[in-house]
C-alpha positions as CSV (number, residue, x, y, z in Angstrom):
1,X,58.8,39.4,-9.7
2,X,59.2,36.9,-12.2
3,X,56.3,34.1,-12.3
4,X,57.0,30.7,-13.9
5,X,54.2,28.0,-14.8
6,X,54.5,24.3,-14.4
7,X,53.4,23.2,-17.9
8,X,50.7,21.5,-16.4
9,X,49.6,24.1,-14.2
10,X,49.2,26.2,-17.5
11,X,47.9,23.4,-18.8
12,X,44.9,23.8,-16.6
13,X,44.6,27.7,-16.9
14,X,44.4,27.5,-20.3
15,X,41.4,24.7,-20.6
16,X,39.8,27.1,-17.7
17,X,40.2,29.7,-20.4
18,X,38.9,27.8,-23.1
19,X,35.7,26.9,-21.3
20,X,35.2,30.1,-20.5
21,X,35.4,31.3,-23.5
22,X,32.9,28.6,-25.2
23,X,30.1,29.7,-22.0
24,X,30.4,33.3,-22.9
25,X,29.5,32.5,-26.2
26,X,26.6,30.5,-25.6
27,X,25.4,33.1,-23.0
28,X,25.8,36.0,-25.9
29,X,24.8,34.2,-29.1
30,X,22.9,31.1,-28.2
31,X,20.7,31.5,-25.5
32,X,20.6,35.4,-25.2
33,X,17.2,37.2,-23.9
34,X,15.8,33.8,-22.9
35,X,14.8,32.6,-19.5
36,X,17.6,31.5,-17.2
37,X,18.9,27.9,-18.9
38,X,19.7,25.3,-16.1
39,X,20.7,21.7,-17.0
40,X,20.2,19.1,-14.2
41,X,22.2,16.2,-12.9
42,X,21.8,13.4,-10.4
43,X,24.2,10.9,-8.4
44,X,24.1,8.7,-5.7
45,X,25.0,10.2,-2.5
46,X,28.2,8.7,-0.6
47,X,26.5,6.3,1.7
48,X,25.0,4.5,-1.4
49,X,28.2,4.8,-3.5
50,X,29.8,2.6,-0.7
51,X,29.5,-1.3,-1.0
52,X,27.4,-2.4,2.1
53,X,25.6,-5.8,2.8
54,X,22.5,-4.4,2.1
55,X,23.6,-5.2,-1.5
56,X,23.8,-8.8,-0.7
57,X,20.0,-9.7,-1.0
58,X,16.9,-9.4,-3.0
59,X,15.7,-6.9,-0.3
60,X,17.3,-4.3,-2.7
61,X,14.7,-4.7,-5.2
62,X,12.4,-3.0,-2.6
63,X,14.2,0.1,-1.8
64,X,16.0,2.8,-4.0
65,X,19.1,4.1,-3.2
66,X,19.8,8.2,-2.0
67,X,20.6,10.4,-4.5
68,X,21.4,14.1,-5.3
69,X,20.2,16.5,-7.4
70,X,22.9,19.2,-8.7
71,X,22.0,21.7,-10.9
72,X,23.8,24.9,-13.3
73,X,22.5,28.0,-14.7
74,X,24.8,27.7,-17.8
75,X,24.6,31.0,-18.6
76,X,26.2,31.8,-14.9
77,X,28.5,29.1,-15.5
78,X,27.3,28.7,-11.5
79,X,25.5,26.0,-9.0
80,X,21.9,27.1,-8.2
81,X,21.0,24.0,-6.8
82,X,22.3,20.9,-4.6
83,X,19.6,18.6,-2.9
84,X,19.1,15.3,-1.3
85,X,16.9,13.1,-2.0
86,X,16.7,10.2,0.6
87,X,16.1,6.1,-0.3
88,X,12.1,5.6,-0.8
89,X,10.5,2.1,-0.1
90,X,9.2,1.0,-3.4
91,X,5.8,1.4,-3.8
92,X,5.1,-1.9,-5.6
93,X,6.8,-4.1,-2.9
94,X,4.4,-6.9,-3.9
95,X,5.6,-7.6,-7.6
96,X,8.0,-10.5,-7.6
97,X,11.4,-10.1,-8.4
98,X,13.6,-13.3,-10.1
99,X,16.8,-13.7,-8.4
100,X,19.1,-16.2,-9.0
101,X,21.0,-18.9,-7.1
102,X,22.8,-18.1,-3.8
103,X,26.0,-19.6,-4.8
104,X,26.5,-16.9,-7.9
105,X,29.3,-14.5,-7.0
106,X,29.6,-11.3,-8.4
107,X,33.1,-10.0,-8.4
108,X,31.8,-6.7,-6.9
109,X,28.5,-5.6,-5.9
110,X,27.4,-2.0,-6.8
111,X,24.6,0.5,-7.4
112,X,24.8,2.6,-10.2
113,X,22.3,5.5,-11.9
114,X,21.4,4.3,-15.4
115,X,19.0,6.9,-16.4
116,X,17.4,10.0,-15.8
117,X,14.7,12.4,-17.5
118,X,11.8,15.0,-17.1
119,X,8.5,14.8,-17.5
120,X,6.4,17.7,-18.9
121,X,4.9,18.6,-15.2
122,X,8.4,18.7,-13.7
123,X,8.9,15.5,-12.8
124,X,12.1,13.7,-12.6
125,X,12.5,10.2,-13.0
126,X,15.7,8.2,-12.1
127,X,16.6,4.4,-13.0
128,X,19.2,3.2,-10.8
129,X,20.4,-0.5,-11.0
130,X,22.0,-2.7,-8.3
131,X,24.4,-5.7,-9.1
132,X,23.7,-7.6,-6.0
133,X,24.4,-11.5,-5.1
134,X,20.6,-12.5,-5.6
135,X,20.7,-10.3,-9.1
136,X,20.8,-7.3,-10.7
137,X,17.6,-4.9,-10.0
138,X,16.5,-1.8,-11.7
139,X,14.0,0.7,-9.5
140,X,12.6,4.2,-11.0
141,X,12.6,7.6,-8.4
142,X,10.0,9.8,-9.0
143,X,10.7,13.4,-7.5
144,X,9.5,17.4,-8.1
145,X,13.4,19.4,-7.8
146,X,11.2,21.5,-4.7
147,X,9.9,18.5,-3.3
148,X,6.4,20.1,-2.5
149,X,4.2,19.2,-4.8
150,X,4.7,15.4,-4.2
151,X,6.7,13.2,-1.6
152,X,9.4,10.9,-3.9
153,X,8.2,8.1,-4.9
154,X,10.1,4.8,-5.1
155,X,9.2,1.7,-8.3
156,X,10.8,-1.4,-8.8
157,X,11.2,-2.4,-12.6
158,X,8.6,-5.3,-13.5
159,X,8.5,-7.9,-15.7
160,X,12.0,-7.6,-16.2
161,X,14.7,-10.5,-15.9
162,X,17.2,-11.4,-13.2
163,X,19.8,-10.3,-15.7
164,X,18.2,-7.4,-17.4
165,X,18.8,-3.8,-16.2
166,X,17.7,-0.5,-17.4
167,X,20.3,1.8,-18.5
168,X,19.1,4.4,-20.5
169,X,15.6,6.7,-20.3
170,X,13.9,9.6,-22.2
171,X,10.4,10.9,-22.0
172,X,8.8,11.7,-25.1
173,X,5.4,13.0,-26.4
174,X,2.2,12.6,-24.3
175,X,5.0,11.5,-21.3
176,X,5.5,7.8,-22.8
177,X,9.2,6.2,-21.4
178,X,11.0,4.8,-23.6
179,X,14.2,2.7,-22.8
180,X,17.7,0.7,-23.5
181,X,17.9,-2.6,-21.5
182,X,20.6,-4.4,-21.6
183,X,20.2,-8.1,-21.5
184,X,24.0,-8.9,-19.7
185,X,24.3,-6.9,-16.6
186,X,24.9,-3.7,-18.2
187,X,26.7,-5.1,-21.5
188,X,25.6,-5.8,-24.9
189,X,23.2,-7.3,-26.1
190,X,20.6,-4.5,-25.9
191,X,17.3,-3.6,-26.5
192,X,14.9,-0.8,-26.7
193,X,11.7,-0.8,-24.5
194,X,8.9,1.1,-23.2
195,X,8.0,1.5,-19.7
196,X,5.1,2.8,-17.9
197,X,6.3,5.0,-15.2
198,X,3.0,4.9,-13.2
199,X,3.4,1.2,-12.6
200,X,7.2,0.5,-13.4
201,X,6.3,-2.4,-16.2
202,X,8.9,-2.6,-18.7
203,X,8.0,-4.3,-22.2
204,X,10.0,-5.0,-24.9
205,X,9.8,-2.7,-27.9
206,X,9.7,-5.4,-30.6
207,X,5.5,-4.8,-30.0
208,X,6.0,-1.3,-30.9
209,X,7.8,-1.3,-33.8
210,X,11.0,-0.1,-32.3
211,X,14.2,-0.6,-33.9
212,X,16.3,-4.0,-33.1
213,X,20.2,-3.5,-31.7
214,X,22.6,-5.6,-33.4
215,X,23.9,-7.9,-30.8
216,X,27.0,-7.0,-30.3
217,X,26.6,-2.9,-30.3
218,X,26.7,-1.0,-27.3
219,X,23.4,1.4,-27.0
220,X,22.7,4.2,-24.8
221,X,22.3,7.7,-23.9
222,X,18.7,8.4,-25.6
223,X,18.0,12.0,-26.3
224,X,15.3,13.7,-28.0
225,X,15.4,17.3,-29.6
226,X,13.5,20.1,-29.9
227,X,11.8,18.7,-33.5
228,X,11.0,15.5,-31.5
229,X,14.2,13.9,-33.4
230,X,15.3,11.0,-30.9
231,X,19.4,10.4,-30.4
232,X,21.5,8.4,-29.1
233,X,25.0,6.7,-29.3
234,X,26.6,3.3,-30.1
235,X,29.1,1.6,-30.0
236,X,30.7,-1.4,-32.7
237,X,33.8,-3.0,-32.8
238,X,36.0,-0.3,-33.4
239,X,35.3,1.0,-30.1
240,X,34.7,4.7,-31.2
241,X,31.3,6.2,-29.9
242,X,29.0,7.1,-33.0
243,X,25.8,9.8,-32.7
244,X,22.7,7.8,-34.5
245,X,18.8,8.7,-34.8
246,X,16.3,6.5,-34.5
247,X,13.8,6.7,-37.6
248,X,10.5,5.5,-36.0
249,X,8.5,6.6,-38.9
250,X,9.9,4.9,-42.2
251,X,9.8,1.2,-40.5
252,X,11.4,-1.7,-42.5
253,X,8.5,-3.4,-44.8
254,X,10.3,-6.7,-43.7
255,X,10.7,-6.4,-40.6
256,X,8.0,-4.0,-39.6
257,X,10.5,-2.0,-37.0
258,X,11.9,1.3,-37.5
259,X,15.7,1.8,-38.3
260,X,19.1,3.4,-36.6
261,X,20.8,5.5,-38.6
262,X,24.3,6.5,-37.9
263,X,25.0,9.9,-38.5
264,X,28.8,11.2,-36.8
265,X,31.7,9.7,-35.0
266,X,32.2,11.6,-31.7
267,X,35.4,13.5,-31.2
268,X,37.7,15.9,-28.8
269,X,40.3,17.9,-29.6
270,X,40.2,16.4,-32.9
271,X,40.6,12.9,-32.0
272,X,38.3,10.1,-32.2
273,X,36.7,9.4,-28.7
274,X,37.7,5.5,-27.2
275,X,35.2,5.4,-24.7
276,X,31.2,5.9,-24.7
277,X,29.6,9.1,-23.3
278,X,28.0,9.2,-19.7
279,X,24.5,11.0,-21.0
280,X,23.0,13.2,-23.6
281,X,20.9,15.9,-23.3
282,X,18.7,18.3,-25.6
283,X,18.5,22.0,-24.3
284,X,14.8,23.6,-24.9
285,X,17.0,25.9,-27.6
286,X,17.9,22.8,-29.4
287,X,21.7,22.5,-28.0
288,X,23.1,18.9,-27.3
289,X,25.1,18.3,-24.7
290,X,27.0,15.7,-23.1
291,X,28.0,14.4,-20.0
292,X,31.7,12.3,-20.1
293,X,34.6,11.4,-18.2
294,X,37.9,12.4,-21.1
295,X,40.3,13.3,-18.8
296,X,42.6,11.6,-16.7
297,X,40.9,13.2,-13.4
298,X,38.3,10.8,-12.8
299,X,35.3,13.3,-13.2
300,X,32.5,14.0,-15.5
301,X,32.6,17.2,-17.8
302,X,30.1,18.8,-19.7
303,X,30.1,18.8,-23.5
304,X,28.6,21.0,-26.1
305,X,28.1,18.8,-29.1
306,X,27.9,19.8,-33.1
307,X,25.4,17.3,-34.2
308,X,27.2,17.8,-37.7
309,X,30.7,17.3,-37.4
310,X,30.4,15.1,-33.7
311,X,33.4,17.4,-32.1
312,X,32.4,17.9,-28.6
313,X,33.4,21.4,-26.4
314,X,34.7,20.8,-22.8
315,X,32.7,23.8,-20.6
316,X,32.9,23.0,-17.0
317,X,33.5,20.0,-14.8
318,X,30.2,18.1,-13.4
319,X,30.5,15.2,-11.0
320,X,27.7,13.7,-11.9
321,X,25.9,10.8,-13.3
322,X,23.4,11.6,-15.6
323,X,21.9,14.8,-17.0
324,X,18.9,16.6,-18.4
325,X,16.7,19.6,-18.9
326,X,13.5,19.9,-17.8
327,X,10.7,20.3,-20.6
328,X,9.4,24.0,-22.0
C-alpha cells in the first residue's frame, strides 16, 4: 500500500523525531547514572483561568487562585505527576492593600502565574498576579508536591503598590527571594527586589545593592546555576530576547549596585527569537532550560539552552506556566 504525508503531518513527525532524539541524548550523556531528573511546572486550573466577578474587587488580594502542579521525569520523556492545589485564604488578611479608584477600567481582568521556585526543604512557592478593577495584586502559595508535611499556605504581597506586580522569583543561598517587579502592570519599568516569603514583604533592592533596569528593558525569568551564577533575560528595543547575569559581587564604585551583563541573543532553528521566554530553569546537573510558546499552536514547549551560543532545543510540549527544579 502506498502511504503519502501531508507536508505538515510530516512536518510534525519529524519535530517528534527531533525531540526524541535530543531526550535520548540527555538521558545517555548528560544525566546518566544519576537519580531520576524531574522538572516541575505550575498553572492555574480552569476555573481560575476563566474571568469571573470575583476579579472585580479588592477581595482578590485575600485569596489565591487554584493551581496545578505537572511534573516530567525527563529522562522518561513521561508525566509522573499532575496535582491540584486548591485557592488558600491568605494568611495575612489584615495588611492593607492600595487599590485605586472605582471608575478605572481595565480592558480585561485576569489572573496570571508570574513566578515559581523551590526552596531547599521542598518547598514551592508560586506568585500569581490579578489585574482586577480595584488593582493589580500579587499573592505567594506555599505548598510540599505531597502535601503532607504542611497544608498550602496562602500570602498576599506587602508593601507593594496598586500598580506593582511580581513577575519573576528564585530562591537563592540560605532561602533569601529575590524578585523582578514591574512597576506598569506587568510592563516595563522594572525592578529587582527581595522578598521575605515568611511574611510576604517585598522591598526594593536599591537597599541591597542590586543592579538597576534601564527603564525601558523588559526583565524576567531569574535563574540561578549550579555555581550560584544568577540568569535571566531581557529585552531592548530590538525586541530580541538576550541571556544576561547578574554580577552581584563587582558593584559599581559610583553607584554602589551590582551590574547586568549581557552575554547571548536567544535563538531557534537559527533564527533570532521575537518574543521573551515563559521561564528559566537550572537543572541540579547544571542544564538550562526553558519554558516558551515558538509555535503557532498556542502551547508552551520545553527548551534546552547552550548558555554559549543562546540556540535553544525544542524537547516536548508542556502546557504550563512556569517551571523549576527542586534543590539537591
Amino acid at each position: 500500500m502506498n502511504l503519502r504525508l501531508k507536508r505538515r503531518r510530516f512536518g510534525k513527525l519529524a519535530l517528534a523525531s527531533a525531540a526524541t532524539t535530543v531526550l535520548s541524548n540527555i538521558a545517555t550523556k548528560t544525566f546518566a547514572q544519576q537519580p531520576p531528573l524531574t522538572i516541575y511546572g505550575v498553572r492555574l486550573t480552569p476555573a481560575s483561568s476563566r474571568i469571573t466577578e470575583d476579579l472585580a474587587d479588592a477581595s482578590t488580594a485575600n485569596k489565591t487562585p487554584g493551581i496545578i502542579l505537572q511534573a516530567v521525569n525527563l529522562v522518561q520523556n513521561q508525566e509522573v505527576l499532575t496535582t491540584e492545589i486548591a485557592e488558600q485564604f491568605v494568611q495575612n488578611q489584615q495588611e492593607t492593600t492600595e487599590t485605586i479608584n472605582k471608575a478605572f477600567v481595565i480592558k480585561k481582568p485576569s489572573e496570571r502565574v508570574t513566578g515559581f521556585t523551590a526552596l531547599s526543604n521542598g518547598t514551592f512557592i508560586v506568585a500569581v498576579s490579578a489585574a482586577t478593577r480595584k488593582g493589580d495584586f500579587s499573592r505567594f502559595i506555599l505548598f510540599n508536591e505531597d502535601g503532607k508535611r504542611s497544608a498550602p499556605k496562602g500570602l498576599k504581597a506587602k508593601k507593594i503598590k496598586k500598580k506593582n506586580t511580581v513577575e519573576s522569583l528564585l530562591a537563592i543561598q540560605n532561602d533569601q527571594l529575590l524578585s523582578v517587579v514591574s512597576l506598569n502592570q506587568g510592563q516595563p519599568p522594572f525592578e529587582l527586589a527581595v522578598i521575605n516569603f515568611r511574611s510576604g514583604q517585598v522591598d526594593s533592592g536599591a537597599s541591597f545593592g542590586l543592579p538597576d533596569i534601564p527603564s525601558n528593558h523588559r526583565f524576567s525569568n531569574l535563574a540561578q546555576s549550579a555555581d550560584g551564577r544568577i540568569y535571566a533575560t531581557t529585552m531592548d528595543s530590538e525586541g530580541v530576547p538576550i541571556l544576561v547575569q547578574l554580577d552581584l559581587q563587582n558593584k559599581s564604585p559610583i553607584t554602589g549596585r551590582g551590574k547586568i551583563i549581557k552575554l547571548v541573543q536567544l535563538s531557534f532553528n537559527d533564527r533570532l527569537l521575537k518574543s521573551d521566554l515563559a521561564s528559566l530553569a537550572f537543572s541540579p546537573s547544571g542544564q538550562l532550560f526553558a519554558l516558551a510558546n515558538l509555535t503557532s499552536e498556542g502551547t508552551n514547549s520545553l527548551f534546552i539552552v547552550d548558555l554559549k551560543t543562546g540556540e535553544m532545543k525544542l524537547l516536548r510540549k508542556f502546557a504550563v506556566d512556569k517551571i523549576a527544579f527542586k534543590k539537591v
